[in-house]
C-alpha positions, 0 to 999 in steps of 0.5 A: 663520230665527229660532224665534219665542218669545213669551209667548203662544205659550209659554203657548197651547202649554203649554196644548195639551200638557197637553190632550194628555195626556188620551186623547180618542177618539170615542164614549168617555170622556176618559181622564185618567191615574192618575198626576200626568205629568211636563211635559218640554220638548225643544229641538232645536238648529242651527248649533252645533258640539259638536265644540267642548267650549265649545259643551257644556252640562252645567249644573244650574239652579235655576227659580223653583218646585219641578218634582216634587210630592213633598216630598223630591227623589230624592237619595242623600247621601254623606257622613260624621260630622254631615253622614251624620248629619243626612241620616239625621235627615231621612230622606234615603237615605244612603252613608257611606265604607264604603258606597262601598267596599262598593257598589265591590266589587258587581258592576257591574250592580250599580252602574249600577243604584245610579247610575240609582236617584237623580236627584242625588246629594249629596257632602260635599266631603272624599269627592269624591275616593272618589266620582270613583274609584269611581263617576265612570264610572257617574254620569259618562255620566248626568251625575250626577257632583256638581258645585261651584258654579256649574256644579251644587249637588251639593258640600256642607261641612257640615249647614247646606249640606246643608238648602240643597242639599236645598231647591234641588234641589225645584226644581232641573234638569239642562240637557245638550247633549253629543253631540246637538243637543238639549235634554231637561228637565222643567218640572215636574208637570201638577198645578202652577199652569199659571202657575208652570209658564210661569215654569219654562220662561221660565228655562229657555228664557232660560238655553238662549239665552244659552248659544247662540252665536246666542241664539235664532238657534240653536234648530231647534225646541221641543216641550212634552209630558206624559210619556205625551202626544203633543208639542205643538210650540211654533209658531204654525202647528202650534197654529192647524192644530188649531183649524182641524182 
């Protein structure tokens, strides 16, 4: 059976998750949270065989808005000479080359906790080699190993590159189906345009589709939720319960 996914039904159930989000509970207030919730949008997929590794997915996508609120995205540069430079300039936390050999001789506590502190980590491209032998096995199985375009924005030449990777990574996300038949990403903020947020998820959605063998033939099923919300699950049946009860 065919995962029916329309404009309407998106949107309607975009709506109900952000209403989630907010803690109702008879004879007391609404409870609204203190901090701007992340949207996340879960898709589990059927029919795929990831015993195949062309069937994997491990892509960053760009959206058409920003997903985070802040002004900078959580990245650390590792570069060197103007590239380091600039990167210092804008504020922008930064390793150089003997950084890198510094943070290989810590423990490794040490570095998992380096590789999970940042969602993206940007590498100018003469230091990929340095980065792969000594974090690859750190950032590997979190899927932050920069990479080159097109599959990722991560691998950048010299400073005009790294002004564009900054920017892109405002409304960049990461796309993985590796191990599991499922899809975990964020759309964006509860704050951001109900609107925009739609847009977000059309992209990623439309990208997911075309990724599967069977388009939307392969997805099982879809969730939106906030990040301390209760899922709302993207169907017509489970929404049309609601209003009933």
């Amino acid at each position: 059976m065919k995962l029916k996914v329309d404009d309407k039904l998106l949107k309607r159930s975009l709506s109900t998750a952000i209403d989630f989000s907010t803690l109702k509970k008879e004879g007391f207030k609404d409870k609204v949270r203190k901090f701007d919730e992340t949207i996340d949008l879960i898709i589990n997929i059927k029919d795929v065989n990831l015993n195949d590794p062309k069937n994997r997915i491990d892509k960053e996508i760009i959206l058409s808005h920003e997903v985070i609120a802040e002004e900078s995205p959580n990245v650390c540069v590792i570069a060197s000479d103007e590239i380091l430079s600039e990167a210092k300039k804008s504020g922008i936390d930064t390793l150089n080359a003997d950084g890198l050999v510094k943070l290989n001789n810590e423990e490794k506590k040490y570095k998992k906790k380096f590789a999970k502190k940042y969602e993206f980590f940007i590498v100018e491209a003469k230091m990929m080699r340095d980065v792969a032998r000594y974090l690859a096995r750190f950032l590997g199985p979190l899927g932050k190993m920069p990479k080159p375009f097109p599959t990722g924005y991560g691998i950048i030449s010299n400073p005009e590159d790294l002004k564009v990777a900054f920017e892109r990574y405002k409304k960049v996300v990461r796309i993985q189906m590796k191990k599991q038949p499922i899809i975990f990403t964020k759309i964006g903020k509860k704050s951001m345009d109900a609107e925009k947020l739609f847009e977000n998820i059309k992209i990623i959605v439309g990208f997911i589709a075309d990724q599967m063998p069977h388009k939307y033939n392969n997805f099982k099923s879809m969730y939106l939720k906030s990040s301390m919300g209760r899922p709302c699950k993207v169907d017509e049946a489970f929404l049309n319960n609601l209003e009933v009860s």
